[in-house]
N, C-alpha and C positions, 0 to 999 in steps of 0.2 A: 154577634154584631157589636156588641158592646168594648168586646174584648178589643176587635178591630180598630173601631174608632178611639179606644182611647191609642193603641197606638199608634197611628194616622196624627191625632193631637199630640203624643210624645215627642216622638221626630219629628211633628213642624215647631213645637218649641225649640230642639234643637237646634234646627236651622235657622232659625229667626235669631241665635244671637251666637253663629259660628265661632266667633273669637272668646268669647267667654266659655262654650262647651270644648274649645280644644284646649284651653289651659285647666278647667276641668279636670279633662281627660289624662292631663298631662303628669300626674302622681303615677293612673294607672298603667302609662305607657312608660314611665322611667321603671315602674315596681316590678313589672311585667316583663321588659327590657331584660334587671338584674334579674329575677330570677331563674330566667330560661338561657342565658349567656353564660353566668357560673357555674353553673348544673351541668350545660353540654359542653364547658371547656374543661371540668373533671370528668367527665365520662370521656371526653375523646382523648383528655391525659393517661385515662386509669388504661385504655383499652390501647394504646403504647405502649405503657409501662409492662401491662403484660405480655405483650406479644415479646417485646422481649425478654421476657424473661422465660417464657416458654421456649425461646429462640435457646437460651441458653440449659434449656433442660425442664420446662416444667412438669414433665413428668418420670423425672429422675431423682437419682441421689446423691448427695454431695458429701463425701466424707474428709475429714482434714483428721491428719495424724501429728498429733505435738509428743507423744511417747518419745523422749530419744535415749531412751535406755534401750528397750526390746528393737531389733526391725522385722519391716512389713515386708516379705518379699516379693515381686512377681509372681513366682513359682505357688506359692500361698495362695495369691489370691485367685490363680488358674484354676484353682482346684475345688473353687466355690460357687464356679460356674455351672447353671442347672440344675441347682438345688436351695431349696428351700424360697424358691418362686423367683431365685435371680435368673435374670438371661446372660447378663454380660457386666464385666465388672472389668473399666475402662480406667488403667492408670494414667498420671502422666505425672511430668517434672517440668519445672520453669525457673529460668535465671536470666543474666541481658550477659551481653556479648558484644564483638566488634565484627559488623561484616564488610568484606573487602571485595572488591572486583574492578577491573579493567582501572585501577590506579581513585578507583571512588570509596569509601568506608561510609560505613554510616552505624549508628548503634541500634539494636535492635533486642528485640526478647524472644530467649528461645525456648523452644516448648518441643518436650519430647512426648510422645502419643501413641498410641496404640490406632491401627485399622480399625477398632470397635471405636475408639475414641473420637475419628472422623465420623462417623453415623450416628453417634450420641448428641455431640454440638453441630452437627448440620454445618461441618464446613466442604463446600462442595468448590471444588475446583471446577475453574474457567478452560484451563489447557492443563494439556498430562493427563495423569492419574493420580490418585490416592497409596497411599500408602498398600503393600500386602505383606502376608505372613513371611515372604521369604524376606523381605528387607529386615525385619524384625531378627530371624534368624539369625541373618549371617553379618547384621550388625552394617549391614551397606551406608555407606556415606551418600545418601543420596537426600533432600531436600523439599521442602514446599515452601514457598515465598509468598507474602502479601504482595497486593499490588504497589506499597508504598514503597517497600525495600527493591524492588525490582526496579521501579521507576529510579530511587534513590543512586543506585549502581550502576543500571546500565543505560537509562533515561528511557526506557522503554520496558510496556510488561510481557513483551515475545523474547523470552531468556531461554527455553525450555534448553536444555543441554549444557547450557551454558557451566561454569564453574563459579564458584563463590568459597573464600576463604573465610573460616569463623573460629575463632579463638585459635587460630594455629592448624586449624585441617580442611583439607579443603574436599568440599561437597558438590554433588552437582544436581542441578536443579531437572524435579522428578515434576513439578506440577505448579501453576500459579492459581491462586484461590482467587474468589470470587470478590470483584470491586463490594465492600459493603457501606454503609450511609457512615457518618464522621456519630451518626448520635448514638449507633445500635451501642448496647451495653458490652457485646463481646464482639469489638472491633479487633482484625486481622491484619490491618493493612501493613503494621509495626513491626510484624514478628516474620519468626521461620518456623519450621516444624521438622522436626527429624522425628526417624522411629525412636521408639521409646528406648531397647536398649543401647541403642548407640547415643541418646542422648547422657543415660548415665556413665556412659565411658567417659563424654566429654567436659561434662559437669561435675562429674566425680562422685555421684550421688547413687550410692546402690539399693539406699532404703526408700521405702515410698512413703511420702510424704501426705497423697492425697487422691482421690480415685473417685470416678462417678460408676453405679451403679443400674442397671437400668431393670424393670421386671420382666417377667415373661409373659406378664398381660397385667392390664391397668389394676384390675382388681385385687392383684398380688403383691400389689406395692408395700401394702403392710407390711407384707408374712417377709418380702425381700429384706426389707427395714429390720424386721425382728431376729431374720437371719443373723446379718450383717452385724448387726448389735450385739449378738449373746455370742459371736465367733471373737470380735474387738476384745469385748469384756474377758471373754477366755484367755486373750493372749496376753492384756498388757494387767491386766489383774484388778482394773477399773475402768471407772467411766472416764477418767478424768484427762485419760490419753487418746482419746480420740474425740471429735466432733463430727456429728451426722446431723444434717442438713435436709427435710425433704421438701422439694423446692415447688413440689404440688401445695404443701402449706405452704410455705413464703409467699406464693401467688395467692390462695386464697385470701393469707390475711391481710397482703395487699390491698385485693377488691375491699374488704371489708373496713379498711382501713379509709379509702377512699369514697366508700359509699357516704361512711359517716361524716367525714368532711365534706361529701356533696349535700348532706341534708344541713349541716351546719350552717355552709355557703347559703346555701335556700332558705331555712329561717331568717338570716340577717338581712337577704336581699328582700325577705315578705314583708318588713315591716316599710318599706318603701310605700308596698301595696298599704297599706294601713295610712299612710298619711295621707295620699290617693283616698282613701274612703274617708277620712278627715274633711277634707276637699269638697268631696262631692255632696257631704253630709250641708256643708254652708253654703257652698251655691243653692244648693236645694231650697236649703231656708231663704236666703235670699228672693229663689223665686216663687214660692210660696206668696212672700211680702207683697209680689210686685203683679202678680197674678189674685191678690186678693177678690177685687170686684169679680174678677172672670167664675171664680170658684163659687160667690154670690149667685151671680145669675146662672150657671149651670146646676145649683143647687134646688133654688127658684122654680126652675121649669121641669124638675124630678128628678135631679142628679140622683141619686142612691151613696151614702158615703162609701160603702167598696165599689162604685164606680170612682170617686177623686182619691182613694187610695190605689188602685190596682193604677189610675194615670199617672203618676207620679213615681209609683216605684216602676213601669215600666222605662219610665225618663233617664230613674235613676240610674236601673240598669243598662240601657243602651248606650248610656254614657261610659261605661265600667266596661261594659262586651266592645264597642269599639275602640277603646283604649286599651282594650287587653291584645284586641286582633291586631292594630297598628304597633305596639310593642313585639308582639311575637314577629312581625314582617322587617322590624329595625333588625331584632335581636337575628334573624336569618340572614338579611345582607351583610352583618358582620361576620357570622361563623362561615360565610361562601367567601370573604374579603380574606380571614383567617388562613380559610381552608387553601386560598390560592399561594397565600406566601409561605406557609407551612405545611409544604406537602407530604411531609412526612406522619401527619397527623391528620385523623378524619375527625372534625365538627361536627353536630347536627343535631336536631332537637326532635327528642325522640320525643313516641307516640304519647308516652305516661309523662315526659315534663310536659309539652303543650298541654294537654287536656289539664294538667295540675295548676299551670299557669292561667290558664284561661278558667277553671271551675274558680278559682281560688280570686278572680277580679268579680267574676260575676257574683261571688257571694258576698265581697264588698261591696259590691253594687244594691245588694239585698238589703244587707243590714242597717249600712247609714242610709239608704232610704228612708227606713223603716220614720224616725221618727220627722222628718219633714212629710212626708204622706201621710203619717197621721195627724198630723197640726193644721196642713190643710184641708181632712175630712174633719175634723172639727169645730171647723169655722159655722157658727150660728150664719144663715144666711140674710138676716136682717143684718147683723151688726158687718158682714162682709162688702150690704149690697153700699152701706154708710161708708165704707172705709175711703181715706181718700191716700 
């Protein structure tokens, strides 16, 4: 009953002086705001950032060859296939070029690819087909086009059959790839794609340059890696001629990367919350001052002091919980306001910021209570019932 009544008494002093309790509130609703707004504007960056990067292989390998004494050949790396935990080991080559058609050019980058190499980067054609082993073979001139290039050419991305002239040979279009967003990290729209050896016919390039790697199940990624590394080191006689890339770390250390900046962001945004309990620490006092005779006379007729302490820090806190809860409902119309113009990204305040946002007001609400509910349980109730 007690417990009750005092807070029955909390919230009617609230109410009794609404313009004063909402600017109060108003630290713990800015505090509260920032910290739940920078937290889930890096989680819904970080959770972006990976997707594409998994888009682009994150459970792959990326290997770069700068050796240009030794070459890497094709054939070489055929033969590394199914062993020592690889599944597939996907070269390719890239330079820019001039593509021509129905009297339109446009510049473009070209990229030669293996059939494994489409399945590894997930680039899935709209219309046509992909690349196969007999294009590879027999070195076919045949093409896959972004939707930018196609537009670019022929003002439309229904080319299929069509021809297209690129550094002096002319190709013809096997398949157009999938419209993809202007922000993914391995945008299509720019380039073409030939089989891989007919791209080094056209580029001149017979050594390989650079290759991804994929395992034969996740848990083999090391042994692939370890493969892959003690084959390199054999050929070019060090480490120092090739670069290997495992883009499963790049993405972890990414998160981790981003986690620690989101606790960063969140420290700097709690001390908000702290000025917010600054706040609430003086109005307290204040009403402490202004409720003096009241704490007299309920003193008088058998208050109990952890009865004028437990009403008081309930004050204080209701004041910190509904400024936490009116923050966290700011900070959600913005990440849904966010969410609508940047649809390429999801906002949202997950289960562990809220409850962190909100435990973390409410224990400001605790603490600077603490010493205005204790000042008022110490008031002598003679010298209170005197006060004027």
């Amino acid at each position: 009953m007690k417990i009750r009544q005092s807070i029955k008494m909390a919230w009617g002093a609230i109410i009794s002086n609404k313009m004063r309790s909402f600017l109060t509130m108003l630290g713990i609703i800015i505090g509260v705001c920032s910290v739940t707004l920078l937290i889930s504007l890096v989680q819904g960056g970080t959770g972006s950032i990976t997707e594409s990067m998994e888009d682009l292989g994150g459970d792959q390998i990326m290997v770069s060859v700068t050796d240009t004494h030794k070459k890497l050949t094709y054939h070489e790396l055929q033969t590394l296939e199914g062993t020592g935990g690889i599944k597939t080991i996907s070269p390719y080559l890239t330079g820019n070029g001039v593509a021509v058609a129905e009297g339109n050019s446009a510049d473009v980058s070209i990229n030669g690819i293996t059939p494994a190499y489409q399945e590894v980067q997930g680039l899935d054609v709209e219309q046509g087909r992909q690349f196969t082993d007999l294009d590879m073979e027999q070195r076919l001139n045949v093409c896959i086009v972004g939707t930018e290039v196609a537009t670019d050419l022929f003002g439309t991305t229904q080319v299929l059959d069509n021809r297209i002239r690129v550094n002096g040979y002319d190709y013809r279009v096997v398949g157009v790839l999938e419209k993809q967003d202007e922000a993914m990290l391995n945008g299509t729209g720019n380039s073409i794609y030939l089989p891989f050896t007919n791209a080094q016919r056209l580029l001149k390039q017979t050594a390989i340059t650079g290759f991804y790697l994929s395992a034969q199940e996740e848990e083999a990624l090391s042994q692939a890696q370890d493969t892959i590394d003690g084959y390199l080191e054999k050929k070019f006689g060090s480490e120092e001629g090739y670069t290997i890339l495992n883009m499963s770390n790049i993405v972890d250390m990414m998160n981790t990367v981003m986690s620690t900046l989101s606790l960063m962001l969140g420290g700097i945004a709690a001390i908000s919350l702290l000025v917010g309990g600054i706040g609430i620490m003086n109005i307290m006092l204040v009403s402490v001052t202004e409720r003096t005779r009241e704490i007299g006379i309920r003193k008088a007729i058998g208050a109990q002091r952890s009865d004028i302490t437990v009403q008081f820090m309930i004050e204080s806190v209701f004041i910190s919980l509904i400024g936490g809860i009116i923050g966290m409902g700011i900070s959600q119309l913005v990440l849904w306001i966010l969410n609508m113009v940047f649809q390429d990204y999801h906002f949202a305040i997950s289960l562990s910021v809220g409850a962190l946002a909100l435990g973390f007001s409410v224990a400001v609400g605790l603490i600077f209570g603490i010493y205005p509910a204790n000042k008022a349980a110490k008031l002598k109730p003679i010298n209170a019932l005197h006060y004027e």
